[in-house]
mmCIF file as gemmi writes it, N, C-alpha and C atoms, coordinates in Angstrom:
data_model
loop_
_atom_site.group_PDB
_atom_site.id
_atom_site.type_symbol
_atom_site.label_atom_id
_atom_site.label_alt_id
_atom_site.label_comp_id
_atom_site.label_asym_id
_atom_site.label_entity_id
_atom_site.label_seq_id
_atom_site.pdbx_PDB_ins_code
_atom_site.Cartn_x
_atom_site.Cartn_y
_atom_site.Cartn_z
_atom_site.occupancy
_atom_site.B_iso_or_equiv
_atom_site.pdbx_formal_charge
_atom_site.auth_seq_id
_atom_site.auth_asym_id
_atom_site.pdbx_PDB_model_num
ATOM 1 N N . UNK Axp A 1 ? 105.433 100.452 107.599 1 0 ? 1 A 1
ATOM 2 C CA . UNK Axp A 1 ? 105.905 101.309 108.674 1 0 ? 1 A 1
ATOM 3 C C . UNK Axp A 1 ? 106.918 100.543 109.519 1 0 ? 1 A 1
ATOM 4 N N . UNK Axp A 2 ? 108.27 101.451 109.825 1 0 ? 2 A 1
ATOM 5 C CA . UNK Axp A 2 ? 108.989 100.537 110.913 1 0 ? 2 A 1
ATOM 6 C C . UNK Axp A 2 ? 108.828 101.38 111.865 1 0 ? 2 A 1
ATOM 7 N N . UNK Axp A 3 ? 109.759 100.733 113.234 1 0 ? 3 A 1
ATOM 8 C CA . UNK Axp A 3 ? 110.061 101.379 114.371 1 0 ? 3 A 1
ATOM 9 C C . UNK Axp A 3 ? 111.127 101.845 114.492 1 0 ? 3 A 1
ATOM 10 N N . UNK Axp A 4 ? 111.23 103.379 114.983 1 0 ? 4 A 1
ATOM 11 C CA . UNK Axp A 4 ? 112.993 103.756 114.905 1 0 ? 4 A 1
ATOM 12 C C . UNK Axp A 4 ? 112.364 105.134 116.023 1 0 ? 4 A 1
ATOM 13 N N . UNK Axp A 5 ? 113.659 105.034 117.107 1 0 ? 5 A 1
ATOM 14 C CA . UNK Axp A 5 ? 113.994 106.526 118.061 1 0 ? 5 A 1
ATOM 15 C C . UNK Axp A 5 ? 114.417 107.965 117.138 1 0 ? 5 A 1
ATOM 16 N N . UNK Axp A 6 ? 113.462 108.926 117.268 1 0 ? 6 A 1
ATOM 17 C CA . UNK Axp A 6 ? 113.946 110.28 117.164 1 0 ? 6 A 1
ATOM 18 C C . UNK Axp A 6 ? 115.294 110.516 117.758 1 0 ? 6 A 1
ATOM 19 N N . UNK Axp A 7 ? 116.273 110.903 116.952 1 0 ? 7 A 1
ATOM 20 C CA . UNK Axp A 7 ? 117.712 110.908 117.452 1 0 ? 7 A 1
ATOM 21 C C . UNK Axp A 7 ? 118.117 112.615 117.667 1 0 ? 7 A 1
ATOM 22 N N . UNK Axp A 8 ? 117.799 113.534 116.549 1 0 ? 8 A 1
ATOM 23 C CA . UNK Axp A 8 ? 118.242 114.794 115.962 1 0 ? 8 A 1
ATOM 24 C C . UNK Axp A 8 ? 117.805 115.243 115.038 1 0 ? 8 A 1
ATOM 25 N N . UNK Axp A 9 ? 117.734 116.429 115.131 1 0 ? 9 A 1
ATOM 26 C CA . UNK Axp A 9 ? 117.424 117.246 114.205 1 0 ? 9 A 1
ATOM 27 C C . UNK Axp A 9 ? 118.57 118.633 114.137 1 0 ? 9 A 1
ATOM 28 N N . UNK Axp A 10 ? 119.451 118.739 113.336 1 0 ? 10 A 1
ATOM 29 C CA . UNK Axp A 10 ? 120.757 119.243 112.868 1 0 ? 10 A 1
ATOM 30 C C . UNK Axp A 10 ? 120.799 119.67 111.508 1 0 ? 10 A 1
ATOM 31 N N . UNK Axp A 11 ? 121.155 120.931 110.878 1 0 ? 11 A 1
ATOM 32 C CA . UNK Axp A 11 ? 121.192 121.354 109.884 1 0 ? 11 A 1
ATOM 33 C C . UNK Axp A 11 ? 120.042 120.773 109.182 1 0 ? 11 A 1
ATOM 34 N N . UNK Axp A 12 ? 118.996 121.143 109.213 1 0 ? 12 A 1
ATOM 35 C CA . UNK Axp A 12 ? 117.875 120.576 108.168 1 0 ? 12 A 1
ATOM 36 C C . UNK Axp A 12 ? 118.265 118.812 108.111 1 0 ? 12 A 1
ATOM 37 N N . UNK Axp A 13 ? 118.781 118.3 109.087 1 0 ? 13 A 1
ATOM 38 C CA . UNK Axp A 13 ? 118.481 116.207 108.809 1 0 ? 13 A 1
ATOM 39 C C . UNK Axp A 13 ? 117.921 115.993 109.728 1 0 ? 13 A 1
ATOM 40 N N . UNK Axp A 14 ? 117.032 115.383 109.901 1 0 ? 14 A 1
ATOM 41 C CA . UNK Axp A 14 ? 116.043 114.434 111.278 1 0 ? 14 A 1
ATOM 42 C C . UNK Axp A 14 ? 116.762 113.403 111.014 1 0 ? 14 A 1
ATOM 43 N N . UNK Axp A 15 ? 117.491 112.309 111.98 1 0 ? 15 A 1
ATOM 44 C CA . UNK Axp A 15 ? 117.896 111.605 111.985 1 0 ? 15 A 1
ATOM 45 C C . UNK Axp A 15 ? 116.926 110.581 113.414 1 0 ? 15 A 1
ATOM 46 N N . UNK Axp A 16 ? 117.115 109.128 113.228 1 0 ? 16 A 1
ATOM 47 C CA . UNK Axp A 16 ? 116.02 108.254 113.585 1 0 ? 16 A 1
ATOM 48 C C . UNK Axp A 16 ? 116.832 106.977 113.557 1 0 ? 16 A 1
ATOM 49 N N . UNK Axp A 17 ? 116.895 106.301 114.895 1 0 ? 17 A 1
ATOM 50 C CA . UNK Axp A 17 ? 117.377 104.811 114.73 1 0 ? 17 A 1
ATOM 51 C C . UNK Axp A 17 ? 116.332 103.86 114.763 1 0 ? 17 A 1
ATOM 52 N N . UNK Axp A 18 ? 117.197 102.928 113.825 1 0 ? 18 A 1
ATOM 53 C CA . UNK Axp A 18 ? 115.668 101.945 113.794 1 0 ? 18 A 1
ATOM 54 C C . UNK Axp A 18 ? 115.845 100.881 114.384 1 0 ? 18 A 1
ATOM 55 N N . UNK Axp A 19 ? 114.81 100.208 114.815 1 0 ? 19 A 1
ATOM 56 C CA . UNK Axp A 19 ? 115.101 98.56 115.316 1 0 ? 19 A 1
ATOM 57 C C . UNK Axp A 19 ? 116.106 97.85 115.273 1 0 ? 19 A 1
ATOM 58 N N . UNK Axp A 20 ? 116.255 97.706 114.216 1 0 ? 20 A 1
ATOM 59 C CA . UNK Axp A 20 ? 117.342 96.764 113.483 1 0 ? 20 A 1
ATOM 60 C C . UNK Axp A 20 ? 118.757 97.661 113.842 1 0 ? 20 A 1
ATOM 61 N N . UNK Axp A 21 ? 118.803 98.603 114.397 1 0 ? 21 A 1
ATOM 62 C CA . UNK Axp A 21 ? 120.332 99.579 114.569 1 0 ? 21 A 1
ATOM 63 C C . UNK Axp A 21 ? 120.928 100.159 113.509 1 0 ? 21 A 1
ATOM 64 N N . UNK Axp A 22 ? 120.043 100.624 112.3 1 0 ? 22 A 1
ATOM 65 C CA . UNK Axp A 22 ? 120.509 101.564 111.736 1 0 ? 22 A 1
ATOM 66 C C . UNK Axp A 22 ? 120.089 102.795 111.46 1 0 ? 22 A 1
ATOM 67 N N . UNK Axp A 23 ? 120.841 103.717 111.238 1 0 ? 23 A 1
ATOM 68 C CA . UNK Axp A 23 ? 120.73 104.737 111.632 1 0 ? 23 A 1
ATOM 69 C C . UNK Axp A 23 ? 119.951 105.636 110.227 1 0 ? 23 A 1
ATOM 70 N N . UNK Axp A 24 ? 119.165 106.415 109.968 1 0 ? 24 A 1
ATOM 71 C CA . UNK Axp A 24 ? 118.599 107.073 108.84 1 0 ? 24 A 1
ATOM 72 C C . UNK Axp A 24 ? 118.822 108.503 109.178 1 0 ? 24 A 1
ATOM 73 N N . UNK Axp A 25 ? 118.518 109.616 107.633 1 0 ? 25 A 1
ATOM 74 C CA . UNK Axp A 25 ? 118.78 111.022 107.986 1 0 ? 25 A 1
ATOM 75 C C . UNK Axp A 25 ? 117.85 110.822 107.033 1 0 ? 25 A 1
ATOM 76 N N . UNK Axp A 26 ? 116.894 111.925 107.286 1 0 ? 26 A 1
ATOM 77 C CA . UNK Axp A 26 ? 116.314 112.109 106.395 1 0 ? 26 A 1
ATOM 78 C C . UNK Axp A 26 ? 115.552 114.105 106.166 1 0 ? 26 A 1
ATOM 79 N N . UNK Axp A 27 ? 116.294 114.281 104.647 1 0 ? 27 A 1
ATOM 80 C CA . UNK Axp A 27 ? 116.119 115.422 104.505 1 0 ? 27 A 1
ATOM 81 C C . UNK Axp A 27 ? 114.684 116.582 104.605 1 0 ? 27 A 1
ATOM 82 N N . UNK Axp A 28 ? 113.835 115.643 104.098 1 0 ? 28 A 1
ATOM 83 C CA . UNK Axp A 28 ? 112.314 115.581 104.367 1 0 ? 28 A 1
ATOM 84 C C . UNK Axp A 28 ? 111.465 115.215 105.135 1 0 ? 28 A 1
ATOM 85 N N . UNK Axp A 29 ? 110.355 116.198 105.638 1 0 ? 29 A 1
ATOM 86 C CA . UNK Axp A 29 ? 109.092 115.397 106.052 1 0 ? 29 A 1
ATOM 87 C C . UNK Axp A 29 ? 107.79 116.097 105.458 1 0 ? 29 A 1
ATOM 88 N N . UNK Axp A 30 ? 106.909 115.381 105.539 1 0 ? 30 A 1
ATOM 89 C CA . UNK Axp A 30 ? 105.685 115.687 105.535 1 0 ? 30 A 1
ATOM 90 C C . UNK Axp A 30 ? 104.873 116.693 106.152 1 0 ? 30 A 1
ATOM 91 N N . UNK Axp A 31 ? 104.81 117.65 105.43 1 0 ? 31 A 1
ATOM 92 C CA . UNK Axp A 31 ? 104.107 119.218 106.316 1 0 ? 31 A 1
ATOM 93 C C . UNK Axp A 31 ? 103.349 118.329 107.527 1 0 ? 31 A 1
ATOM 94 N N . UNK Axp A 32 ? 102.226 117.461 106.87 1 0 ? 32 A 1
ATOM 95 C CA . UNK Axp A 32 ? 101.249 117.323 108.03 1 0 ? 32 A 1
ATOM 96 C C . UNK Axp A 32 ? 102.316 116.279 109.134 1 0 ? 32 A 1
ATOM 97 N N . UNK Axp A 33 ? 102.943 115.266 108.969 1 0 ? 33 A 1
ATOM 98 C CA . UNK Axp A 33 ? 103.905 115.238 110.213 1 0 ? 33 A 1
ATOM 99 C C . UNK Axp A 33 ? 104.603 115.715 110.889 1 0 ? 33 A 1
ATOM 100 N N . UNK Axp A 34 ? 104.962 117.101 110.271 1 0 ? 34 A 1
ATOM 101 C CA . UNK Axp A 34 ? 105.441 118.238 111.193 1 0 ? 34 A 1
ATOM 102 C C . UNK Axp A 34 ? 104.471 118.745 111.965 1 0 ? 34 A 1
ATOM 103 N N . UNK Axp A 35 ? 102.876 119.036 111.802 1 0 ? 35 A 1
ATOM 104 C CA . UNK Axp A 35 ? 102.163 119.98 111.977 1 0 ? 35 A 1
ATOM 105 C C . UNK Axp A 35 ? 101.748 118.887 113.207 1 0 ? 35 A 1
ATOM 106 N N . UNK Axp A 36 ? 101.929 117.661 112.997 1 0 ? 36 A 1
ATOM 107 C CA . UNK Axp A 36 ? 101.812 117.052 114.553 1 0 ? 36 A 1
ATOM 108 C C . UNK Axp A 36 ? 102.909 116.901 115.241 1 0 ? 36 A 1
ATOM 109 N N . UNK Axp A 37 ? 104.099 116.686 114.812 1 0 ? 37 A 1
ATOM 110 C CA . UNK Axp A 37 ? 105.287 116.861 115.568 1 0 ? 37 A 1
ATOM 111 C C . UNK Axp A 37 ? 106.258 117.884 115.385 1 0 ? 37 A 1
ATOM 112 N N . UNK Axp A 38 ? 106.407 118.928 115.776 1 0 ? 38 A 1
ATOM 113 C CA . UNK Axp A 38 ? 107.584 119.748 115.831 1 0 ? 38 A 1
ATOM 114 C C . UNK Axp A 38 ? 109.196 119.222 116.14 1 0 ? 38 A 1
ATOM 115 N N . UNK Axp A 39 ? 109.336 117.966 115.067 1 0 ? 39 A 1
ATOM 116 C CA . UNK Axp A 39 ? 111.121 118.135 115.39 1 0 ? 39 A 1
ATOM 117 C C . UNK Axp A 39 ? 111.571 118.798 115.125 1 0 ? 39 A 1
ATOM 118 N N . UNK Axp A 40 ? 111.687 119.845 114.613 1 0 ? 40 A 1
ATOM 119 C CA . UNK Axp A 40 ? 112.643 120.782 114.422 1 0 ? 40 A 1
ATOM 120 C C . UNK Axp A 40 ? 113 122.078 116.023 1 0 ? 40 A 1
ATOM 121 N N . UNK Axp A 41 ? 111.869 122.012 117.081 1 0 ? 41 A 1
ATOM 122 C CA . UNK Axp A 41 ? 112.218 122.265 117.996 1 0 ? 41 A 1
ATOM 123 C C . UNK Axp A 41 ? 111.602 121.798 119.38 1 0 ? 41 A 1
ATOM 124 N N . UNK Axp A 42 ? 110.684 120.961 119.372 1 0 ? 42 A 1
ATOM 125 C CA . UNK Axp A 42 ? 110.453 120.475 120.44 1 0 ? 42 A 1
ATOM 126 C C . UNK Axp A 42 ? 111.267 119.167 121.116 1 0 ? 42 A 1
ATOM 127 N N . UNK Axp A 43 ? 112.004 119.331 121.788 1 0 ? 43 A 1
ATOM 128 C CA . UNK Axp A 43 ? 113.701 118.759 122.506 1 0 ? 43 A 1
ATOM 129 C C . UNK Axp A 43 ? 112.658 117.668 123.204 1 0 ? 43 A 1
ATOM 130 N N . UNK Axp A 44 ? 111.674 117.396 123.847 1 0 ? 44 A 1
ATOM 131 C CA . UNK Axp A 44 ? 111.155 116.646 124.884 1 0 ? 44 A 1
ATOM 132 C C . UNK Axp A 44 ? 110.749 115.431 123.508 1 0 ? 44 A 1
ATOM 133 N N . UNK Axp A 45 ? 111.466 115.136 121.926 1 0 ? 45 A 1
ATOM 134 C CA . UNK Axp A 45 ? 110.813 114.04 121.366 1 0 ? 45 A 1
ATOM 135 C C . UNK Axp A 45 ? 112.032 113.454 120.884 1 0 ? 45 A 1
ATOM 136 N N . UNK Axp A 46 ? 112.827 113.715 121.572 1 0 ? 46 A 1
ATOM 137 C CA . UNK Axp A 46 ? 114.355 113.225 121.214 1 0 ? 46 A 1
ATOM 138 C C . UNK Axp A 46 ? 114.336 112.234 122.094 1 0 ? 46 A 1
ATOM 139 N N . UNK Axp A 47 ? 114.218 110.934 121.696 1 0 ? 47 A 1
ATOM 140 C CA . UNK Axp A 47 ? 114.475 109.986 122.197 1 0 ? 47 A 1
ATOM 141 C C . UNK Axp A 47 ? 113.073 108.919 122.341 1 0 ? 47 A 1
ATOM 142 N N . UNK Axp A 48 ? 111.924 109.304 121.622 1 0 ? 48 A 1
ATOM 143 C CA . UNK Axp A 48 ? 110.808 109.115 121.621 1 0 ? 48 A 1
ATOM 144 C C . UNK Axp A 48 ? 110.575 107.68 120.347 1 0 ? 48 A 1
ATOM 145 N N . UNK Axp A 49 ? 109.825 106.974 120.733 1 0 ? 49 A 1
ATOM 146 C CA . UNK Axp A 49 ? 109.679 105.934 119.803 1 0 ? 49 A 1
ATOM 147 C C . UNK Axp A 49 ? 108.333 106.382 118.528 1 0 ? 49 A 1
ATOM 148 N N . UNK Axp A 50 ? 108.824 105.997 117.26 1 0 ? 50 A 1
ATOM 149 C CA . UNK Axp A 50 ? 107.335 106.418 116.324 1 0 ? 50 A 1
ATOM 150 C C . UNK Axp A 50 ? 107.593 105.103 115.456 1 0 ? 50 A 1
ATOM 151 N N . UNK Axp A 51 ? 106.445 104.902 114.773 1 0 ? 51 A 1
ATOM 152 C CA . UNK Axp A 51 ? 105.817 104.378 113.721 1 0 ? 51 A 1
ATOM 153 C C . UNK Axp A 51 ? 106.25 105.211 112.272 1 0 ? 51 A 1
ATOM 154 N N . UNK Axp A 52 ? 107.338 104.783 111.582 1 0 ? 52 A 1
ATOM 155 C CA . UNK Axp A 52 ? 107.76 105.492 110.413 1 0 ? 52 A 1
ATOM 156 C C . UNK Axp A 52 ? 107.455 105.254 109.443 1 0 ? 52 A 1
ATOM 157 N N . UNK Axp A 53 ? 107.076 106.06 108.26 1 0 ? 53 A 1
ATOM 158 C CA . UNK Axp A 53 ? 106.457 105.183 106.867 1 0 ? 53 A 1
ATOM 159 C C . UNK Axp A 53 ? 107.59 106.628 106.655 1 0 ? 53 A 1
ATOM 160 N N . UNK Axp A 54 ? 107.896 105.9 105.311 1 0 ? 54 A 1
ATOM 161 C CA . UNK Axp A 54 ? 108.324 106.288 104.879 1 0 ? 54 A 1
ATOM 162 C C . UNK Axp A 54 ? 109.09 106.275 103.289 1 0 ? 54 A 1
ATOM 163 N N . UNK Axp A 55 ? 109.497 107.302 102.052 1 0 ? 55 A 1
ATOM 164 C CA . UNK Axp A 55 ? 109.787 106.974 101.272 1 0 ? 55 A 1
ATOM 165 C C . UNK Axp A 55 ? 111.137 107.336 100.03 1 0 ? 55 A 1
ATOM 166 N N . UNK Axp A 56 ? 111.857 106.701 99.355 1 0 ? 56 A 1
ATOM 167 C CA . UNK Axp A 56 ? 113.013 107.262 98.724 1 0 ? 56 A 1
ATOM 168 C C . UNK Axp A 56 ? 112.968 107.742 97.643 1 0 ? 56 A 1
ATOM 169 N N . UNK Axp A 57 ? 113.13 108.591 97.245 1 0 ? 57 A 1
ATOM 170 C CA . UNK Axp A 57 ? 113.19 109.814 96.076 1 0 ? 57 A 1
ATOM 171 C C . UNK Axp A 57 ? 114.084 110.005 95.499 1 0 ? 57 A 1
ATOM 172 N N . UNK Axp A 58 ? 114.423 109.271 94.404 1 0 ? 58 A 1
ATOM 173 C CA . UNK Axp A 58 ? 115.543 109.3 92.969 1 0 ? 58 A 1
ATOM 174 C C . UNK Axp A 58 ? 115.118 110.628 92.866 1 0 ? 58 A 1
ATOM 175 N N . UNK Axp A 59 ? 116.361 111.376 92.296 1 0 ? 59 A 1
ATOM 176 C CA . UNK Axp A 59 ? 116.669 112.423 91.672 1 0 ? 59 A 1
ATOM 177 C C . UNK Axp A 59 ? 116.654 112.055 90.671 1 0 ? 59 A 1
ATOM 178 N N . UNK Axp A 60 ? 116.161 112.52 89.056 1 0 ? 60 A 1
ATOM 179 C CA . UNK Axp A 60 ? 116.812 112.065 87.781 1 0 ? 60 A 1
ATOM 180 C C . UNK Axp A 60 ? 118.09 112.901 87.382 1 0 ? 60 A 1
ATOM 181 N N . UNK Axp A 61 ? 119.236 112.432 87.885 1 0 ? 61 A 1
ATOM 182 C CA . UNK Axp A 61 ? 120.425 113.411 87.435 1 0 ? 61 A 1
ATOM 183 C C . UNK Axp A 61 ? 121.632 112.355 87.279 1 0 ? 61 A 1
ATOM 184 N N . UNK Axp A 62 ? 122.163 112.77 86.861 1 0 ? 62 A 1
ATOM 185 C CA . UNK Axp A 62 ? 123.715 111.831 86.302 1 0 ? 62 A 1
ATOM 186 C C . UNK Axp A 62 ? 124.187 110.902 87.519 1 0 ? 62 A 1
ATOM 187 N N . UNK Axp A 63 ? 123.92 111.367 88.802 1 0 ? 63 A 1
ATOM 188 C CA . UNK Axp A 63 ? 124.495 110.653 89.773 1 0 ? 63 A 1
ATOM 189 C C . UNK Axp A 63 ? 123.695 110.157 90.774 1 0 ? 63 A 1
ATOM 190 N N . UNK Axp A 64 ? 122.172 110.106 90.292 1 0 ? 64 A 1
ATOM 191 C CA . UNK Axp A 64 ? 121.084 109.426 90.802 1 0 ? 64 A 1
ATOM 192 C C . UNK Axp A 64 ? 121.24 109.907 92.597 1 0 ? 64 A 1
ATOM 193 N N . UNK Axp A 65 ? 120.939 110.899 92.753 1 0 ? 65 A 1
ATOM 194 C CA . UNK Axp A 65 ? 120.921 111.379 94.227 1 0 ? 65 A 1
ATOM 195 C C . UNK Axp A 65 ? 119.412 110.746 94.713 1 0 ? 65 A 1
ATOM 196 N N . UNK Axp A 66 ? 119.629 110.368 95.924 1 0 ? 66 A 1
ATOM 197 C CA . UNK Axp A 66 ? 118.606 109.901 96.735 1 0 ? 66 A 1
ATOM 198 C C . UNK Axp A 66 ? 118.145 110.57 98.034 1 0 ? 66 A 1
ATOM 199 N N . UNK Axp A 67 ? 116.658 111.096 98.07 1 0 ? 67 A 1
ATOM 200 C CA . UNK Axp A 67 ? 116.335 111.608 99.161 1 0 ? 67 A 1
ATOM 201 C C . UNK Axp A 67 ? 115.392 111.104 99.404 1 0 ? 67 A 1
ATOM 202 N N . UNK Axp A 68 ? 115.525 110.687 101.211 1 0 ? 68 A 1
ATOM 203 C CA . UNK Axp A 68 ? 114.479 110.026 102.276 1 0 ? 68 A 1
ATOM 204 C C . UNK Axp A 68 ? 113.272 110.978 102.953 1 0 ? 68 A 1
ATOM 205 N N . UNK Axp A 69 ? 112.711 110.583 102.492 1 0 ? 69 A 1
ATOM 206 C CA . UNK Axp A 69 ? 111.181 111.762 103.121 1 0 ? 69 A 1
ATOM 207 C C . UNK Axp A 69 ? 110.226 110.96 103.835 1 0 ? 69 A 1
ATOM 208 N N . UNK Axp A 70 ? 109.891 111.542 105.307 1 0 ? 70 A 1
ATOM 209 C CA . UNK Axp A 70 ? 109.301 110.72 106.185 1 0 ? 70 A 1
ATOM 210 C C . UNK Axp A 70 ? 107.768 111.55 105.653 1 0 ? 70 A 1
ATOM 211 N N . UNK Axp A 71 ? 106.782 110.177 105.576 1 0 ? 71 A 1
ATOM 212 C CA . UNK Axp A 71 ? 105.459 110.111 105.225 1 0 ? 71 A 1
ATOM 213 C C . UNK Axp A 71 ? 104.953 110.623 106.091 1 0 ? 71 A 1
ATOM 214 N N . UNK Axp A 72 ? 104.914 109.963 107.484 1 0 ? 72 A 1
ATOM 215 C CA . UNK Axp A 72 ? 103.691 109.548 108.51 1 0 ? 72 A 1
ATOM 216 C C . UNK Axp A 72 ? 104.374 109.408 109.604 1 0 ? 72 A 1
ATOM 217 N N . UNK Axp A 73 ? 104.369 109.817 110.791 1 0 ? 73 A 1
ATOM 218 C CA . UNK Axp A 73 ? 104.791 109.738 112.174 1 0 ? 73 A 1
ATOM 219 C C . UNK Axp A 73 ? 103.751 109.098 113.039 1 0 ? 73 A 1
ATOM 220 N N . UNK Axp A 74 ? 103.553 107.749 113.708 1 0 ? 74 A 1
ATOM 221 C CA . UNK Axp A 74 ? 102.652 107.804 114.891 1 0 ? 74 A 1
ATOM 222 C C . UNK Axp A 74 ? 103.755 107.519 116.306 1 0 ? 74 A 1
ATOM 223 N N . UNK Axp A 75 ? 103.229 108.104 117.168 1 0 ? 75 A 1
ATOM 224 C CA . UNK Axp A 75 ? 103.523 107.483 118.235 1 0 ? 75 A 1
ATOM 225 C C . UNK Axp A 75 ? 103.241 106.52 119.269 1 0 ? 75 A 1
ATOM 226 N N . UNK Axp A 76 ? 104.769 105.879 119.375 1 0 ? 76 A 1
ATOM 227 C CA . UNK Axp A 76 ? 104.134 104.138 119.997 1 0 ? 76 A 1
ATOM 228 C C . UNK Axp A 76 ? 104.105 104.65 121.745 1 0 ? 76 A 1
């Protein structure tokens, strides 16, 4: 798990900065981390610190697409 700020949530990407200052989008989450956090509309977690697990998802296709899907949300 790292540490990274809730930044946005925009066209289906949650985006999240992390410690280290980089920045992630990630297309996915976890029903049950939604079902405790509503980013998709609760505005008062924008800017909120969490505990991220999280994991990357090869596509098997000619151009190896990669999608980031957040596991687990806690809050620090």
């Amino acid at each position: 798990m790292e540490e990274a700020v809730f930044m946005s949530y925009k066209d289906g990407y949650y985006k999240f900065l992390f410690d280290g200052g980089e920045e992630m989008v990630f297309e996915e989450v976890h029903p049950r981390a939604l079902k405790q956090f509503d980013l998709k509309n609760d505005k008062s977690l924008i800017g909120k610190s969490f505990r991220v697990s999280f994991v990357e998802i090869i596509e098997d296709s000619d151009d190896d697409f990669v999608i980031y899907r957040i596991e687990s949300l806690k809050p620090l």
